[in-house]
C-alpha positions, 0 to 999 in steps of 0.5 A: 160584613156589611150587608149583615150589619145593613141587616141587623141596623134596620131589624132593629129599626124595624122590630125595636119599638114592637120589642120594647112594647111587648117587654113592657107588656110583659111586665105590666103581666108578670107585676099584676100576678106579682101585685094583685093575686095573693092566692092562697091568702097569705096569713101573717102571725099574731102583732103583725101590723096588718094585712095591708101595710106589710103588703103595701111596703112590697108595693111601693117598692115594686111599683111606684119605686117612690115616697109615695103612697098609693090611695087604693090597691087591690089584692085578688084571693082566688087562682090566677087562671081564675081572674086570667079567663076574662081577659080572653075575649075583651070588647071594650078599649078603655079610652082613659087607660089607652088598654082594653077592659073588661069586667069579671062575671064573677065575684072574687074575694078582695082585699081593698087596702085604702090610706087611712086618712089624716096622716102625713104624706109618707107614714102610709098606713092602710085600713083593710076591708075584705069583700067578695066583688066584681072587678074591672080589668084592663087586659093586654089585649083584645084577645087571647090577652092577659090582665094587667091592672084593677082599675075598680071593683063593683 
């Protein structure tokens, strides 16, 4: 009996913080699909606030789980695997993110929601602008990865 709890305490020790890393790997991936690809688009009925504001209170409850309103976000319209395939291969390690990154060769059509400015902390109303670019990827890894946030667009 011993031996066997001997065992388990040092695979825990051991494979504990690399269990935890990949956990959270795993949701920064399942949040970006949840969070940034809204394919097909969803169309929301005539007197709906907009867009961007319905979308971003789904946001700020999944991600920031505060008052806060985020400045910018990025809704991708187009398949995942779309957006997925460019994660396969990432060369370049993005030193500001501490994560891999890359850019799309190709456009996608986005929704850009920015804070409308003037307005009090927490009232987090958005404007929408809809466009078709290039986006910057951090990925889950350097290959065979997954991305896990829009860090810009061009």
């Amino acid at each position: 009996m011993a031996v066997a709890v001997a065992r388990l305490v040092f695979l825990q020790l051991a494979f504990g913080p690399a269990l935890v890393v990949d956990i959270e790997m795993q949701i920064a991936i399942k949040d970006f699909h949840m969070l940034h690809v809204d394919y097909p688009r969803v169309h929301y009925p005539k007197g709906f606030q907009g867009y961007c504001n319905g979308l971003m209170a789904y946001v700020r409850g999944r991600k920031q789980k505060s008052w806060y309103c985020p400045q910018i976000h990025y809704m991708v319209h187009a398949p995942w695997r779309e957006v997925q395939k460019f994660c396969k291969y990432s060369e370049s390690f993005c030193e500001n993110y501490n994560e891999y990154c890359t850019f799309t060769e190709d456009s996608f059509p986005i929704t850009i929601c920015s804070l409308a400015p003037n307005q009090p902390p927490t009232s987090c109303h958005y404007n929408s602008t809809l466009t078709n670019q290039r986006l910057y990827l951090l990925c889950s890894g350097k290959r065979d990865a997954e991305p896990i946030d829009i860090i810009g667009v061009y």
